[in-house]
C-alpha angles and dihedrals in degrees: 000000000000090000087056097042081051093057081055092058087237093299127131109236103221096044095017094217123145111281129215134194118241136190103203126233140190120268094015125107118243103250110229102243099050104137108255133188113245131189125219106213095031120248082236088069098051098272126153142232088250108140086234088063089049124100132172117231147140138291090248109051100039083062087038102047092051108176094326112135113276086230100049087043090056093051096049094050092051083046076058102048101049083063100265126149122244121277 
């Protein structure tokens, strides 16, 4: 994951911040933008661990994103960031 996260430049590829990595720890809160592993097509949905089904992206919006299709997500984040509202 972190080569990948590296071939990003350390950007999440749905909100595009600045990513970290973080070791998690007990009683501290997970920081947003903590580098997570995504699937594409969500393990929900029957995806897999192959590293073509594998993105880099942030805390956020892996929580945020759920089971929702990579692709729609995507859309709906760059909606976001040229300033329009949410659907």
């Amino acid at each position: 994951m972190k080569r990948q996260a590296v071939e990003q430049n350390m950007e999440c590829c749905y909100c595009l911040t600045q990513m970290i990595f973080w070791m998690p720890m007990k009683h501290k809160p997970t920081p947003p933008n903590m580098a997570t592993r995504d699937h594409v097509i969500p393990k929900a949905r029957n995806g897999n661990n192959q590293p073509p089904n594998i993105l880099v992206c942030c805390q956020s919006c892996n929580v945020e994103r759920s089971d929702l299709p990579a692709d729609l997500f995507a859309l709906l984040k760059i909606w976001q960031r040229n300033g329009k509202e949410e659907l």
